[in-house]
Each structure stands twice: as C-alpha cells, then as structure tokens.
MDTraj code that builds the backbone (N, CA, C; nanometers):
import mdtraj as md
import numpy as np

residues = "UNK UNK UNK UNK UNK UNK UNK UNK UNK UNK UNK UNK UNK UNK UNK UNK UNK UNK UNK UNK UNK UNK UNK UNK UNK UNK UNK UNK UNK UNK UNK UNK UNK UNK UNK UNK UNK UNK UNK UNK UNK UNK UNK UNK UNK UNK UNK UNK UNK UNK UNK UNK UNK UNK UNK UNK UNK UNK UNK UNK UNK UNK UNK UNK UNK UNK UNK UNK UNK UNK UNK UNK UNK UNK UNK UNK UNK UNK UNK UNK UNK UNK UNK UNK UNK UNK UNK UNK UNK UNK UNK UNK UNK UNK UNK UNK UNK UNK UNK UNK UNK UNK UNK UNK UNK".split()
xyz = np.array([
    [1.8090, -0.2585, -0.8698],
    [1.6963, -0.3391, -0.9080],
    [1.6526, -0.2941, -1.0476],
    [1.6502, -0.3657, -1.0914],
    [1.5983, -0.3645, -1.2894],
    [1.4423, -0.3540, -1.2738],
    [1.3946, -0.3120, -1.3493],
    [1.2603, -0.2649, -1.4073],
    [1.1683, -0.3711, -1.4111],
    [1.1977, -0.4893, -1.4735],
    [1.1192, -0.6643, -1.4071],
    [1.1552, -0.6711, -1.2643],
    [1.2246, -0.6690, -1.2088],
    [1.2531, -0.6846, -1.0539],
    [1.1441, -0.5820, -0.9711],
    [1.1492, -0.4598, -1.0216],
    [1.0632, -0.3780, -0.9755],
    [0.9065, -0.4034, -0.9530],
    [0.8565, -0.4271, -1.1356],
    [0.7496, -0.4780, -1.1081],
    [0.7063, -0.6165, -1.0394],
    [0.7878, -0.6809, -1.0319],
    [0.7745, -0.8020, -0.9229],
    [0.7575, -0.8127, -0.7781],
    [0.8409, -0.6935, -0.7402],
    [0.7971, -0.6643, -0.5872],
    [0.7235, -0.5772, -0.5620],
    [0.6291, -0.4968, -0.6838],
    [0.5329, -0.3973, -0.6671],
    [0.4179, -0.4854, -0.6920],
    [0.4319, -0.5915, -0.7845],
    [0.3357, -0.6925, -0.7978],
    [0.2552, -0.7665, -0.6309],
    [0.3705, -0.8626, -0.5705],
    [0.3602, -0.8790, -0.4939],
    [0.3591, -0.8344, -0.3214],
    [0.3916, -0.6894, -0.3307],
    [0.3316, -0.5760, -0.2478],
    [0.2203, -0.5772, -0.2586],
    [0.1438, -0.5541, -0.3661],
    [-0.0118, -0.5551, -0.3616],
    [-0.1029, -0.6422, -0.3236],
    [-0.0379, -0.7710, -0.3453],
    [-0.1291, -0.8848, -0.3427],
    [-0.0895, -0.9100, -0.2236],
    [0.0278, -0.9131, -0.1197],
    [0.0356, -0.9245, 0.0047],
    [-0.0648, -0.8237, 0.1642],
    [-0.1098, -0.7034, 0.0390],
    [-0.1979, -0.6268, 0.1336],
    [-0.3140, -0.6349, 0.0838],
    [-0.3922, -0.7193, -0.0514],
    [-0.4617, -0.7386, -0.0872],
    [-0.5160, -0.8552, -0.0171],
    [-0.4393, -0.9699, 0.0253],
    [-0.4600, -1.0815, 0.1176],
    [-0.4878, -1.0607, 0.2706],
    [-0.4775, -0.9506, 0.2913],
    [-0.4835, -0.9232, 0.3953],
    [-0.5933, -0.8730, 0.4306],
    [-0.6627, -0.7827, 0.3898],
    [-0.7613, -0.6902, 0.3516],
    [-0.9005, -0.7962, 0.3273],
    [-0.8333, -0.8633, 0.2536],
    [-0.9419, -1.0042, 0.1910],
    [-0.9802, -1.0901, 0.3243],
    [-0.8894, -1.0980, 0.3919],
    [-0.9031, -1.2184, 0.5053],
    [-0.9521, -1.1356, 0.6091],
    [-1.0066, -1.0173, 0.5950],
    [-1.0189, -0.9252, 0.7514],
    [-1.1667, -0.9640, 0.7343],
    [-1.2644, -0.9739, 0.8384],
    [-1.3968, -0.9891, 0.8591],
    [-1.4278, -0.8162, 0.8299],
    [-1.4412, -0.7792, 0.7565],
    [-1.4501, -0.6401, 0.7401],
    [-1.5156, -0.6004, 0.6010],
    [-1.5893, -0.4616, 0.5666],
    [-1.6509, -0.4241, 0.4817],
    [-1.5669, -0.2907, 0.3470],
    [-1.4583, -0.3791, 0.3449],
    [-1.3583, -0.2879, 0.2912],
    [-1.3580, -0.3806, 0.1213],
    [-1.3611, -0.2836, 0.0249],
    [-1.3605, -0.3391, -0.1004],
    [-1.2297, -0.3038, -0.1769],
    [-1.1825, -0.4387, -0.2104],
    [-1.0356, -0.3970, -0.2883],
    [-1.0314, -0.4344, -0.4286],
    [-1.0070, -0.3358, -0.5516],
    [-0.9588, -0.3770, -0.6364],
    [-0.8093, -0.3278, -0.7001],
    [-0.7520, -0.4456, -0.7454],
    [-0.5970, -0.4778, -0.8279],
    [-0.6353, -0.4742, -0.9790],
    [-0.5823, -0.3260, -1.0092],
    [-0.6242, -0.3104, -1.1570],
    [-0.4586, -0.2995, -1.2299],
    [-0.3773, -0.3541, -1.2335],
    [-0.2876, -0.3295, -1.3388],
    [-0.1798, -0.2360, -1.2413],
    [-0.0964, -0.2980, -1.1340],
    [-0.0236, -0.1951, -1.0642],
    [-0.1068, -0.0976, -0.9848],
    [-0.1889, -0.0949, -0.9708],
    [-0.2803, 0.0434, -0.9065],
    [-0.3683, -0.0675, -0.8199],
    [-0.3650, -0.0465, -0.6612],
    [-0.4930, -0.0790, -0.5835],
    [-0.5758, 0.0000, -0.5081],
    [-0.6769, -0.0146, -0.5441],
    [-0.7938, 0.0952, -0.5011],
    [-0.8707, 0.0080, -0.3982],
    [-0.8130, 0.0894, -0.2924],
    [-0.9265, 0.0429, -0.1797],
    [-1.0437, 0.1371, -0.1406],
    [-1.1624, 0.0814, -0.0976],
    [-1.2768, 0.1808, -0.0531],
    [-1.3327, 0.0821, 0.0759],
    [-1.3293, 0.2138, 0.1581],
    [-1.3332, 0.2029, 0.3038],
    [-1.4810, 0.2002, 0.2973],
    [-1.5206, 0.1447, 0.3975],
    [-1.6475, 0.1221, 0.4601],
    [-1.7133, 0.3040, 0.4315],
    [-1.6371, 0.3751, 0.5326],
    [-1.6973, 0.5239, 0.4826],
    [-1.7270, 0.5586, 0.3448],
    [-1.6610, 0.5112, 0.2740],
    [-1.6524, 0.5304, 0.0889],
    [-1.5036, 0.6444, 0.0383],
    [-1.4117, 0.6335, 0.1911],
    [-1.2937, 0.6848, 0.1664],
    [-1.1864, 0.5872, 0.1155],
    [-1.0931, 0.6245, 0.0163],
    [-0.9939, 0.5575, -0.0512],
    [-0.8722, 0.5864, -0.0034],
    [-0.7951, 0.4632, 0.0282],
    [-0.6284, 0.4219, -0.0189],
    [-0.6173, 0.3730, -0.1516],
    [-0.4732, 0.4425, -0.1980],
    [-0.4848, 0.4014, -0.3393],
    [-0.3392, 0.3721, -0.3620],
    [-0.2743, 0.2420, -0.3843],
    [-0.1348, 0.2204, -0.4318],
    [-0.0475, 0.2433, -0.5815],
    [0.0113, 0.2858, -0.6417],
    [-0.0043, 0.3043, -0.7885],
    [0.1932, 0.2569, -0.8024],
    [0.2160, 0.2137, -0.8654],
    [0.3802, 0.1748, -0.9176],
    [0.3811, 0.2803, -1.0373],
    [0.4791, 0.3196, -0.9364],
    [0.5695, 0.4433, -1.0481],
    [0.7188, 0.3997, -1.1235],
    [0.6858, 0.3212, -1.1718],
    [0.7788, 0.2388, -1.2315],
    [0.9835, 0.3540, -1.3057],
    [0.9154, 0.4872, -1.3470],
    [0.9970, 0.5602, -1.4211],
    [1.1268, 0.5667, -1.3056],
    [1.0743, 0.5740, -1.1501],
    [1.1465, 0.6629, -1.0469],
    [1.1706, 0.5496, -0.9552],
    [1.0811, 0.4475, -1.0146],
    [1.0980, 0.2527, -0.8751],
    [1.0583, 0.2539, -0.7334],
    [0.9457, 0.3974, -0.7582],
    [0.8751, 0.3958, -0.6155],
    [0.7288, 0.3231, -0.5998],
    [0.6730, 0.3198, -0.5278],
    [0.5315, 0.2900, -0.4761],
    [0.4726, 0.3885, -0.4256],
    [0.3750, 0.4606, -0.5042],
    [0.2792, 0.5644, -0.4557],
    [0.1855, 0.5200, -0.3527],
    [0.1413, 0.6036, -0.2221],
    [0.0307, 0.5697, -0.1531],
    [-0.0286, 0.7171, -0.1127],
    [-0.1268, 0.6954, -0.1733],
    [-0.2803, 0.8082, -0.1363],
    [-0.3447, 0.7836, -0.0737],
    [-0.3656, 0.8506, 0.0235],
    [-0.4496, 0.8221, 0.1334],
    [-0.5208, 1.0023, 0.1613],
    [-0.6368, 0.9760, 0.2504],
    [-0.6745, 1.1201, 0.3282],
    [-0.6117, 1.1887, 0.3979],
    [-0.4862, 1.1472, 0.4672],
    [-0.3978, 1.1975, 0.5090],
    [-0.2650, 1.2732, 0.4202],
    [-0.2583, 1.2416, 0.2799],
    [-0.2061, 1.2572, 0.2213],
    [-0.1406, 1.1757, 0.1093],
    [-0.0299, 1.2290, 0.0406],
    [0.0258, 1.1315, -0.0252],
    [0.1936, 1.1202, -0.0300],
    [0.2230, 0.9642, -0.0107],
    [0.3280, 0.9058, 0.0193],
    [0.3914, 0.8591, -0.0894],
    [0.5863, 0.8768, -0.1025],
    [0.6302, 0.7874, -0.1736],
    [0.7409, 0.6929, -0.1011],
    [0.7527, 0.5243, -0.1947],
    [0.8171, 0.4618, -0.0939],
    [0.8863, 0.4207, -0.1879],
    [1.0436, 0.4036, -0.1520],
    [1.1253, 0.3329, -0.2127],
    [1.1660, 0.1608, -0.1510],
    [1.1921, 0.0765, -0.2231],
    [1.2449, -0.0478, -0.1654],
    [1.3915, -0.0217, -0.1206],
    [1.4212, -0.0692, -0.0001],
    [1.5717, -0.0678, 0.0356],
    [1.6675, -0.2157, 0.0542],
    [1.5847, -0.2700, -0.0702],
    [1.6244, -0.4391, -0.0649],
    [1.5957, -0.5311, 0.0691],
    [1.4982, -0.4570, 0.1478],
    [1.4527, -0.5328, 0.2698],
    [1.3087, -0.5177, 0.2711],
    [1.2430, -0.3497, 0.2321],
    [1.1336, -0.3455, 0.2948],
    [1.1109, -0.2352, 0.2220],
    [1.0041, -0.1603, 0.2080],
    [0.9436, -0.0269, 0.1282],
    [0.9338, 0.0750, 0.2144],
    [0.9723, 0.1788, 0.2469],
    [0.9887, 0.3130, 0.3129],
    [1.0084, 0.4018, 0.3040],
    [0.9583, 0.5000, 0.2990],
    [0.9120, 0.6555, 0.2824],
    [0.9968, 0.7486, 0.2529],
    [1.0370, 0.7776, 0.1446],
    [1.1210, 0.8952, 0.1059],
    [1.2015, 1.0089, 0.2016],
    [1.0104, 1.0772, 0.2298],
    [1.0873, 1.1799, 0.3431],
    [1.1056, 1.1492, 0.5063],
    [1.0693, 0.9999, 0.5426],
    [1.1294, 1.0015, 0.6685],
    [1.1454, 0.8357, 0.7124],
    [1.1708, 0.7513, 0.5800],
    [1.1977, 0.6027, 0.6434],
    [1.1164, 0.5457, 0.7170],
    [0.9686, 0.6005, 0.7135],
    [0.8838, 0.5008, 0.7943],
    [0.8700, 0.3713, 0.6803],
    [0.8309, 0.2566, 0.7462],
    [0.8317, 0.1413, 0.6383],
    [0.6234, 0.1294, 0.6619],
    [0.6378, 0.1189, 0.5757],
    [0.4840, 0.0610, 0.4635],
    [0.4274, 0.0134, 0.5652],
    [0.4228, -0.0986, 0.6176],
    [0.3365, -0.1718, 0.7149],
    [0.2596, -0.0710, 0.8141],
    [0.3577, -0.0216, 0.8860],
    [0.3382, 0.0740, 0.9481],
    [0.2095, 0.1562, 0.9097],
    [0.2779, 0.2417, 0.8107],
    [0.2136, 0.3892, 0.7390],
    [0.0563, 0.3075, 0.7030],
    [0.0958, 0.1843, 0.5884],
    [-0.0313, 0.1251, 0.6264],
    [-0.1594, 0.1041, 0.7152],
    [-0.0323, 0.0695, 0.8632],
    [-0.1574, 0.0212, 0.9664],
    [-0.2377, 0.1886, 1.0290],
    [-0.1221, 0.2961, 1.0126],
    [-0.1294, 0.4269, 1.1044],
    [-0.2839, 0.4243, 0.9801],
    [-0.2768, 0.4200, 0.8554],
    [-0.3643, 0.5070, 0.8098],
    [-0.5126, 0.4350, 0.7809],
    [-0.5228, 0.3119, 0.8178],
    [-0.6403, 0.2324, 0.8218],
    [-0.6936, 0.2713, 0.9553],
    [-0.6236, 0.2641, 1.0478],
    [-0.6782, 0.2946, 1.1909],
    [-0.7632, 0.4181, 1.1734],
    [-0.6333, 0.5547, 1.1219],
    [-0.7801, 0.6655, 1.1396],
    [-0.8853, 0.6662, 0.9822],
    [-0.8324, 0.6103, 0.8713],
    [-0.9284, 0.6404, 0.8212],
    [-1.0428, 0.5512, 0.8017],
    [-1.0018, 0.4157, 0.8407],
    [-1.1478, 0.3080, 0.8111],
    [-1.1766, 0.2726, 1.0070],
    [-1.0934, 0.3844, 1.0709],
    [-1.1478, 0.3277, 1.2584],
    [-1.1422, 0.1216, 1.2612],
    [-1.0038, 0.0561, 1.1716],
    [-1.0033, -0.0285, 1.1820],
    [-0.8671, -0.0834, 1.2246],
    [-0.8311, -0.1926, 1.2465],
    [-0.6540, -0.2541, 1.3374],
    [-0.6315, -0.3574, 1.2143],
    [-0.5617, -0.3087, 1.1202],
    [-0.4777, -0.4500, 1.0200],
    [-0.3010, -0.4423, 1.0526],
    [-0.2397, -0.5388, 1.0291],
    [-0.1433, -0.6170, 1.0830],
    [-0.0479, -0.6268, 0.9151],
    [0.0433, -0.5626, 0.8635],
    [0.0695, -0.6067, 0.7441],
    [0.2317, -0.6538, 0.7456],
    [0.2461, -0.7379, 0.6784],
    [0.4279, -0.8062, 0.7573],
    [0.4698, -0.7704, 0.5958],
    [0.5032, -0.6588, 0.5128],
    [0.5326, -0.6746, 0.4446],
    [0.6831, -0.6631, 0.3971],
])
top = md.Topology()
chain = top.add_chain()
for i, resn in enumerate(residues, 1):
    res = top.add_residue(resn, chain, resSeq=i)
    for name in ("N", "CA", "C"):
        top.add_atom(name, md.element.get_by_symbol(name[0]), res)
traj = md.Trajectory(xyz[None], top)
C-alpha cells in the first residue's frame, strides 16, 4: 500500500468510528483534527487515534494503554497480537466510557 492509499484508509477509519460515536445517544465528544481523533469520554477520559504514516500504522491511546495497528488488506490489527480494531475498540469503550458501541470496520 502506497502512502495516498494509506492515508485513505486512515482517512476513512476515522470517519467510520467517528459516525458511529456521532449516531450513539451518548455524551461522548469527538474531534477529527488532521489524521488524529480525539475522543473525550463522558468521564473526561480520552481515546486518541493518530496515523503514523512513516511506519503505515494507526496509533490508538487509550487508559489501558497504547496500541499499534497495521492494515492486512482486510482489516486493521494489532501488531503484538492480531486483535482487529473493532474489537480493541469496543473492549476499550466498555471499560473506559461503561458504554456498548458496535464498530464494523
């Protein structure tokens, strides 16, 4: 995957969990600043997505820690153990915003 290809599916990674987030009846605030999404949880705790464009991963920060994900031309998943995004997503909204999102990404 080329470097436009990259940012295209890091583009639309964001905005696919940004739509999601948006459509939840919920008190969660998201902003899409330039590759980087900063979410703030109802508590005032953050997920934070960032495109690491040099290495063609997707950073995710969370309170639990921090994640890197590579695309495997299907789906985005975790360096050190192949969990895919949706997932890691839903595991880390549950404990850190005590909320249930659904992400098909």
């Amino acid at each position: 995957m080329n470097e436009s290809e990259f940012n295209q599916r890091v583009d639309d990674t964001l905005e696919l969990i940004e739509e999601v987030l948006d459509e939840a009846e919920s008190d969660i605030d998201v902003i899409n600043n330039g590759g980087v999404l900063t979410i703030i949880c109802e508590n005032k705790t953050q997920v934070i997505l960032t495109r690491q464009t040099p290495v063609k991963q997707l950073w995710l920060a969370a309170r639990s820690g921090g994640f890197h994900f590579d695309f495997n031309g299907e789906t985005w998943i975790r360096d050190s153990d192949s969990a895919r995004l949706n997932n890691v997503l839903s595991d880390i909204f549950s404990e850190q915003a005590g909320e249930q999102f659904s992400f098909d990404l």
